[in-house]
N, C-alpha and C positions, 0 to 999 in steps of 0.2 A: 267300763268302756272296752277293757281288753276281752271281757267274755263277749260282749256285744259281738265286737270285729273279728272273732274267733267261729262264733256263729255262724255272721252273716258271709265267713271264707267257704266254713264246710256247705253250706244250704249251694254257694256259687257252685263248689265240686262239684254237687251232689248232680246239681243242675244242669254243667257244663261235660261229667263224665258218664253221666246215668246211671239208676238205680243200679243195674247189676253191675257194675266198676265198683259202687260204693259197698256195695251189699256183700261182693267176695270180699274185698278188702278187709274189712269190718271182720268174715268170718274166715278169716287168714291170722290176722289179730290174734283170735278168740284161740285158734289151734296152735298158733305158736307159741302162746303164753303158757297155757295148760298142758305144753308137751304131744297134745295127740296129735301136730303135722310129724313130729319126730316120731312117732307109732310106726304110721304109714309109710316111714322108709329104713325098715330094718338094716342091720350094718353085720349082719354075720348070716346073710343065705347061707342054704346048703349049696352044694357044690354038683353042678348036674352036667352031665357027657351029650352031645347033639348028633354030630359027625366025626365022622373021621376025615381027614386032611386031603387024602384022595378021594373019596366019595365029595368033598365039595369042591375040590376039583376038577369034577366029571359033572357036575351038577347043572342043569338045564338053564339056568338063570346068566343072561348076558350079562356081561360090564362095559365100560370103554374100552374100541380095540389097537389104543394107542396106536396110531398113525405113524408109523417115522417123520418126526420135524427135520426141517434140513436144518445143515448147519448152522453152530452161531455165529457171526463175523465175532473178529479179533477183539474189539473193545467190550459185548458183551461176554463172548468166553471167558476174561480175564476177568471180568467181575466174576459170573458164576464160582469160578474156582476160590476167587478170596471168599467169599461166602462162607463157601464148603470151607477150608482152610479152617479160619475162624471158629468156624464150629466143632471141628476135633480138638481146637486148644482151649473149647469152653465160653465161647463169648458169640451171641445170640443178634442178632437186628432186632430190635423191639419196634412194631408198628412201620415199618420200611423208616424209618430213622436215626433211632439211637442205640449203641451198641452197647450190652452189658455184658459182663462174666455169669453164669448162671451156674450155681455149684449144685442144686436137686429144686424138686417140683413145687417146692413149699416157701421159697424165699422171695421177697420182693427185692428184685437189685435196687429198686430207685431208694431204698428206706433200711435195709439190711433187716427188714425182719419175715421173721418166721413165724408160720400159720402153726396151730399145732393139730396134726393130723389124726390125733386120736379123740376130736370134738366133733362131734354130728354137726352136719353142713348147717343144719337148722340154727345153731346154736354160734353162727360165723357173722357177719356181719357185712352187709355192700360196702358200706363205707366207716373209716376208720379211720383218727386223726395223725394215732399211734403207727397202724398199719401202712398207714397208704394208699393209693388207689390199686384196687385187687384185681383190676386189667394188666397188673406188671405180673402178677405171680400166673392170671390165666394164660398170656399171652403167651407162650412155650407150651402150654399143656393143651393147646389147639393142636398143634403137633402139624403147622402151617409149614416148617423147618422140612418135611419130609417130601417135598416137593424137590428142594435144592439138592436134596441127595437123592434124590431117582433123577433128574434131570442133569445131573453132572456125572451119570451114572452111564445113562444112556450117551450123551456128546460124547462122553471121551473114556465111552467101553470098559468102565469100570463095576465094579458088586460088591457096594457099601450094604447090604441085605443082614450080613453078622447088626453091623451098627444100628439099622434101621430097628431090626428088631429087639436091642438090645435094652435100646430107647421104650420103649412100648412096656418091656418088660420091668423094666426100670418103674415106669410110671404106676403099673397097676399095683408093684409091692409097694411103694410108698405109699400110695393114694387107696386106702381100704376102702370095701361101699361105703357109700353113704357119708363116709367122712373125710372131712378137711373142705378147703376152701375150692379143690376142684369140682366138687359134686355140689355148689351151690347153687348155679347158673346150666339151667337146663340147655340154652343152646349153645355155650363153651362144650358140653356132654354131646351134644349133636353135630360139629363140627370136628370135633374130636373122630369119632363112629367112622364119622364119611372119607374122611383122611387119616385114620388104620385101614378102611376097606379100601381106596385107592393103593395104598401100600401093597394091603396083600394079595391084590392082585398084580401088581407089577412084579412083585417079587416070588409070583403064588409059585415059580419050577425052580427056586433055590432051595439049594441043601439045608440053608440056614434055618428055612420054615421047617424044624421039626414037628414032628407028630404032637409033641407035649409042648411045643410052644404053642401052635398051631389050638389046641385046644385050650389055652391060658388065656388064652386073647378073645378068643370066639365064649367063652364063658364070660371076660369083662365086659364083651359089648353086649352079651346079652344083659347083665343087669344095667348099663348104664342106660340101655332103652328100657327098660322097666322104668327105671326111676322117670325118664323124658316121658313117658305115659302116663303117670303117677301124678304126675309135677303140669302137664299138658295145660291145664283147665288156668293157670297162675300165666302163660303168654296171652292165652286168647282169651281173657277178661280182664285182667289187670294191666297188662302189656300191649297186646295187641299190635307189633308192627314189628317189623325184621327176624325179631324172637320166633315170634308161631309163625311165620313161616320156613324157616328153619328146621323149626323142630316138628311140624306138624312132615313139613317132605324128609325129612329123616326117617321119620316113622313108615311113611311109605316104603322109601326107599330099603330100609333093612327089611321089611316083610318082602319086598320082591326078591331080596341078592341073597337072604337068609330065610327062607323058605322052610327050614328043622328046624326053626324055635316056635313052644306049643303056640304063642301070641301070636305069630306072626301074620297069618290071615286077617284077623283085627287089626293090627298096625298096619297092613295094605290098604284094608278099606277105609279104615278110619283114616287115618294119614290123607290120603288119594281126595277123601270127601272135604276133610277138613282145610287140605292145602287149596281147595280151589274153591272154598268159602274165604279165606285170606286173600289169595289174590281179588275178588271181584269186589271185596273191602275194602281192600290199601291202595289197591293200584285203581287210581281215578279213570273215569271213562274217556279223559284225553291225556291217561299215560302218564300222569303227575302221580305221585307217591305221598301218601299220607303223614313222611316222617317229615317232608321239605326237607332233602338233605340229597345232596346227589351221591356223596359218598353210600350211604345207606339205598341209593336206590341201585344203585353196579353189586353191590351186594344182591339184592333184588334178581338183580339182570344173572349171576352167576348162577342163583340158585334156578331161577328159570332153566337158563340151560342145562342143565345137571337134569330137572326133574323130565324134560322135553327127552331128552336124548336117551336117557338110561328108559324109558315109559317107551317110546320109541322101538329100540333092540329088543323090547322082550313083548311085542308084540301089542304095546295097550295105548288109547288114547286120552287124550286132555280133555273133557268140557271145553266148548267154544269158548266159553270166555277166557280161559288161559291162555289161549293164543292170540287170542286178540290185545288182551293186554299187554302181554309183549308185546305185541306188535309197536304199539301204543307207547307204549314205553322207549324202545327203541327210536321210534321217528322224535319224542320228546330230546331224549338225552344227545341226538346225533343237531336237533336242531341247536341246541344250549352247546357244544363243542365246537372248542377252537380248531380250526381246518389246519391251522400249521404244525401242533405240540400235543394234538389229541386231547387237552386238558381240558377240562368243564369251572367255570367259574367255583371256586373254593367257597359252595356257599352250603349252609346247612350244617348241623353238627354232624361231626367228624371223627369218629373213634381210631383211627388207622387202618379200619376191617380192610383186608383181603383174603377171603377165605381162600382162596385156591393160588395161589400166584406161580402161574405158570409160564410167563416169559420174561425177558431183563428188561421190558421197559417200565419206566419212571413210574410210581405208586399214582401220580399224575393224571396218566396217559388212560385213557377207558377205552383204547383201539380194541386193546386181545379180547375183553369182553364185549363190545360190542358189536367187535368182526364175529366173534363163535356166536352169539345170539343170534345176527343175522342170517349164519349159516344154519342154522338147526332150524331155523323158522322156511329156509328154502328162499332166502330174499336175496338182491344182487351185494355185490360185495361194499360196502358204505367206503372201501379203503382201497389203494394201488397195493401190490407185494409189500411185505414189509415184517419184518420182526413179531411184527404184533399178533400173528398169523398162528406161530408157538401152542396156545393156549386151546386156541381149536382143534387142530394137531393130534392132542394128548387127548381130546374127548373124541376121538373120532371121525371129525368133523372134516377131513379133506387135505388133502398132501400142500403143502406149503409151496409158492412157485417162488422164490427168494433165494439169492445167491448169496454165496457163503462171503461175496467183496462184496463190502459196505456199495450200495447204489448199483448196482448188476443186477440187473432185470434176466434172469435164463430161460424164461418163456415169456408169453405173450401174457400182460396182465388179465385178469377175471374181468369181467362189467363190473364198474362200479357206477354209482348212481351216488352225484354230491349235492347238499343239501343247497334248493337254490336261493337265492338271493332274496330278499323283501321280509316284510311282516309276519310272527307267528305270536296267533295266541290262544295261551292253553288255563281256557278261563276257569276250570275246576279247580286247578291249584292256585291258580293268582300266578302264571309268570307270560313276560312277554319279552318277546324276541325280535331285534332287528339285525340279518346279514346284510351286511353293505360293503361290497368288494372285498379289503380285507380287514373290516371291522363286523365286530360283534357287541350290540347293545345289548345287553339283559338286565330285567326289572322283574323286581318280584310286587306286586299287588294282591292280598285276596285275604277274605276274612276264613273264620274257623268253625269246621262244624266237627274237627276232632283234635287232639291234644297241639296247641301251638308247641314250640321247643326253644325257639329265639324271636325277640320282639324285632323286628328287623324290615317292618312293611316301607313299600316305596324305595327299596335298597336298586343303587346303581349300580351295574360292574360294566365295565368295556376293554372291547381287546383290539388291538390291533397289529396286524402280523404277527401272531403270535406271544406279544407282550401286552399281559394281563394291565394294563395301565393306570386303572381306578379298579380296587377288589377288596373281597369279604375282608375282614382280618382273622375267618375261622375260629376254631373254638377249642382249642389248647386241652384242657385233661375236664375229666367230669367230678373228679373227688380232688378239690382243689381250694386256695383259700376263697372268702367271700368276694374281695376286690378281683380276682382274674376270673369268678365264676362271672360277676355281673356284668364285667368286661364285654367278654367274650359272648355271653348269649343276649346280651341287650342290645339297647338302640346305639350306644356310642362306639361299636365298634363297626357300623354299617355306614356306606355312603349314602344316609337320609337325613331326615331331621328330628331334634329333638327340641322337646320342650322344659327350657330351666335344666334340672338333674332328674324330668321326668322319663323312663324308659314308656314306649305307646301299651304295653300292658302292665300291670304290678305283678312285682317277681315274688313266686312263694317258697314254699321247700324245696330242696332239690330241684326234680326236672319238672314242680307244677309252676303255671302262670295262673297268674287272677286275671279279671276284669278283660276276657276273650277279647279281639277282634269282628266284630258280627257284622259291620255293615263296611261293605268296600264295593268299588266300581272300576271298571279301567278299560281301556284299548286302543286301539291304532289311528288314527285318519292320515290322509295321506291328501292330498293339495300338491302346490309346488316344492313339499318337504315330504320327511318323515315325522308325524305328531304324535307321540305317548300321549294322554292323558290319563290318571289315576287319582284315585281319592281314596280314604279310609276312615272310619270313628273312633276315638282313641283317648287316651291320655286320660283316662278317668281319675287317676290321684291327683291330678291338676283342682279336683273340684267340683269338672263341669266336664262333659262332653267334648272332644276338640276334636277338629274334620282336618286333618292333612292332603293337600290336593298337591301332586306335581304334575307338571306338562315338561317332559323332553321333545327338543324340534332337531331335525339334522339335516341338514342338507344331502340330498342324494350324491353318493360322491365323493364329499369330500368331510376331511377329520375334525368336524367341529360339531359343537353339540351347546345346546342354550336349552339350561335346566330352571327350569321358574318353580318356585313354594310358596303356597300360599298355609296362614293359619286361620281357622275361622274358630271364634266362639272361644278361645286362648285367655285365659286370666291375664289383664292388664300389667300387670307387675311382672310375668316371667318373660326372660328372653326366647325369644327364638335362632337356636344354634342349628347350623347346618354344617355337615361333617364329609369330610373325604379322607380317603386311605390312599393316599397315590402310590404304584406301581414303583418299582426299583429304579424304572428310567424315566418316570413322570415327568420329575423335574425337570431335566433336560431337555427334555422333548416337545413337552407341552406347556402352555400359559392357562392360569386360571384367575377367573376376574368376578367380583361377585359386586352387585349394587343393591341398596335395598330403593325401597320406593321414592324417594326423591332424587334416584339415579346418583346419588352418591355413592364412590368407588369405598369397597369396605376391604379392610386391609385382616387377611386371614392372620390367627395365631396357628403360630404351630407350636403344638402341643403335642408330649407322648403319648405316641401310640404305639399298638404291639400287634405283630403278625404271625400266626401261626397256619405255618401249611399243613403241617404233620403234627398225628397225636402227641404231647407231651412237648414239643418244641415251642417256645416263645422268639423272637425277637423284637427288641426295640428298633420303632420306625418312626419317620414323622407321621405326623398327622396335622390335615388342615379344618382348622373350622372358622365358619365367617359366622360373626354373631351378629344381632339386631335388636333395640327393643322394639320393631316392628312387626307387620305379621306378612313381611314380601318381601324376598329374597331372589333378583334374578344372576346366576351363574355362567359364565362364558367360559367355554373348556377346548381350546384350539392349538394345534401343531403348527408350530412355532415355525417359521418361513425359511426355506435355507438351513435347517438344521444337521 
């Protein structure tokens, strides 16, 4: 029985990822085992000279030309500097959250252990039960940190350059080619690249860049893109999303700004071709993202900007469709954003990524990225002055009009253009959107024609003024135990419905699902209300087939909303549970009333649940859910009169 069901998993893969998903895999397997993927990445190159310091100094190839940002008001300077602070006595932000002591490159603070650096990457392991999750040990060796020390560098006239470099240097004698746990993960290697090259161009007229430093560094990034060309073929067939695009504009990007390595003409073109065969892949034709993760998709947004703007200054352009897809992208993510807090519904897995974080607002807030998107693309400003403005700034992107007093407008705001009110649906991904004054409905509906990542169809969130009020509960660490992994990326930690302890697809290893999502439907009507309706096919460990339909109505207007479930075709014997994550001031605020079909008033348990904004953070919260052995659940969700 167990080979049977083992079988008929791989035939599902085979089916659901395609022959060449399966077929590298298989011959990824086959090299790893025998040693020859460890061949192919030698760990003692020889040692080869390109330029000297001054000649790529004088070198034709633009960068960003760092914009002066205006100042920071008081409450953000005073973080920046504890930041900084912190970091000369050793203790790091991990994922914009949690703070650890970091003593060298090779330790995981959350676990105290130690990689050993003299084993080929090949020979390391993703995950480990011993280790820990190995996003603790990359997360510093992104070298994301160097941001806070040019940018506290710049506010308040300071040349932390000895330190910056000292760090770099640091990194490369611990971290030999090829080995230890840094050279595992090609686009850790590629975010790495791009932020030394940010470095050493801010700092490219310090004394501290000497000659022989200058040359130690520019010799690591050359083999580290050796290796991300090497390694290339393992994003974009096995991976496929964040990854290769990453590494695929890395590659670009060092062939344009590093122009004296023999490769480099190759990694322009290749790069250049390859990155905007990923975007016209991942990024759907109405701007939806292949991962369903909006975190992953501001990632998305960052490196757009980066490849726009740097392709830009040195004179080259995009394939239409990269701009268009931003584009795309942009009007998705700005319609899914809260107008108050800048924040997007916490939905989608969520690793902490920010690759470049370049102003003091909240890990949250997707203003700074999606003000410099809008600006590199030439669009009107989506935002009034504001903080958030920093980010663009630093890419070149336009002088900041923001006063250094908190709410002091010193010029005239830019045109902004705010997203208006009513219906949006953005039917390639499965999400729909309703503005209504100052509420935000969002629904996610849509089946799979590439890797699902959380079973989470028909998921409610709403905001209003700015308070997330029903929301995801996110998805806490990815090398975790089995109870917080099924948590977190299943049905029970979404405001939908489940069936019995069935999640709506079957959970397999890791980040695979069984038994896809394939048939869904959904969209708007409008009447004397606002009407969602959606449907999807599901729940196959149930047995049978099971069709989950919800209708949301709202009244234009005003803060209520009446969510109806229905089950069709549900094995008689399982209940139908339906699940809420209420917001921090839910309860206060709002009444929730659920009856099933004999209009009988059904009395919610609450039960633990847990919320996770940030990588690696949990809290315990309530959770509601109304049960039935019915298959009709209808929900009253209203602001409570006088409150």
């Amino acid at each position: 029985m167990k080979s049977a069901m083992a079988l008929g998993n791989y035939l599902q893969l085979a089916q659901n990822m395609g022959l060449r998903y399966v077929s590298f895999r298989a011959w990824r397997a086959v090299q790893t085992r025998t040693g020859l993927l460890k061949k192919r990445f030698p760990t003692h190159p020889p040692r080869q000279t390109f330029i000297s310091r001054d000649a790529w100094k004088n070198q034709e190839s633009r960068f960003f030309s760092f914009s002066p940002p205006a100042a920071l008001p008081l409450a953000e300077s005073d973080a920046l500097q504890n930041r900084v602070r912190a970091l000369h006595q050793g203790t790091l932000t991990f994922f914009s959250a949690q703070v650890y002591e970091v003593t060298d490159w090779l330790t995981n603070p959350a676990t105290g252990y130690r990689y050993d650096a003299s084993k080929h990457w090949t020979e390391i392991p993703d995950f480990s039960a011993k280790a820990g999750d190995i996003k603790y040990v990359w997360e510093k060796s992104r070298f994301a940190f160097l941001y806070d020390l040019i940018r506290y560098d710049f506010h308040f006239q300071k040349d932390q350059s000895e330190r910056v470099f000292e760090e770099i240097e640091s990194w490369i004698a611990e971290n030999p080619v090829n080995q230890g746990p840094n050279w595992r993960c090609s686009q850790e290697i590629s975010l790495r690249t791009l932020n030394w090259t940010f470095a050493l161009h801010y700092y490219k007229n310090s004394s501290a860049l000497t000659e022989t430093r200058f040359a130690r560094i520019v010799q690591s990034l050359y083999r580290q893109m050796q290796h991300v060309e090497e390694n290339i073929q393992f994003s974009r067939r096995a991976v496929r999303n964040n990854h290769a695009l990453t590494e695929t504009l890395t590659l670009y990007l060092v062939g344009l700004l590093y122009p004296f390595f023999p490769e480099s003409v190759r990694w322009k073109t290749k790069g250049k071709c390859w990155f905007e065969q990923e975007v016209a892949y991942q990024i759907y034709e109405d701007g939806t993202f292949l991962q369903f993760s909006m975190n992953y998709h501001r990632v998305v947004v960052q490196l757009l900007t980066w490849g726009i703007q740097l392709a830009h200054l040195n004179g080259e352009q995009w394939t239409m469709v990269v701009y268009e897809r931003a584009r795309k992208s942009l009007q998705f993510l700005l319609t899914c954003q809260d107008a108050t807090t800048g924040w997007l519904p916490n939905y989608g897995t969520n690793d902490g990524a920010l690759f470049f974080p370049l102003t003091e607002c909240h890990f949250r807030d997707y203003r700074p990225q999606l003000y410099a998107l809008a600006q590199v693309l030439g669009q009107a400003s989506p935002y009034p002055p504001g903080i958030w403005q920093e980010e663009a700034d630093w890419l070149g992107l336009g002088r900041s009009e923001y006063s250094s007093e908190p709410g002091l407008v010193v010029t005239k705001a830019p045109v902004t253009e705010d997203v208006p009110d009513g219906t949006y649906a953005f039917d390639k991904g499965g999400y729909y959107v309703l503005r209504d004054g100052g509420t935000l409905t969002f629904l996610r509906c849509g089946h799979y024609t590439d890797r699902p990542f959380q079973a989470d169809n028909l998921h409610l969130d709403i905001w209003e003024n700015g308070e997330n009020i029903l929301r995801d509960a996110g998805s806490y660490l990815y090398n975790t135990d089995e109870q917080w992994t099924r948590y977190f990326a299943g049905t029970s930690s979404h405001n939908t419905v489940m069936l019995g302890t069935f999640d709506q697809m079957r959970r397999g290893p890791r980040f695979i699902w069984f038994d896809w999502i394939k048939e869904s439907r959904a969209g708007w009507f409008q009447s004397n209300a606002y009407i969602f309706e959606g449907e999807f096919t599901g729940f196959y460990q149930s047995g049978q087939p099971v069709t989950h339909r919800r209708r949301v109505t709202k009244q234009a207007g005003k803060n209520r909303w009446l969510v109806e479930d229905w089950l069709h075709h549900a094995p008689a014997e399982v209940p139908m549970h339906q699940i809420w994550h209420p917001g921090a001031t839910f309860l206060d605020n709002y009444s929730i009333k659920s009856f099933d079909q004999q209009r009988v008033e059904l009395t919610a348990d609450e039960t633990e649940g847990w919320y996770s904004e940030k990588y690696g953070q949990k809290v315990g919260v309530p959770r509601l859910v109304f049960s039935t052995p019915g298959r009709y659940l209808k929900t009253e969700i209203s602001l409570i009169a006088n409150r």
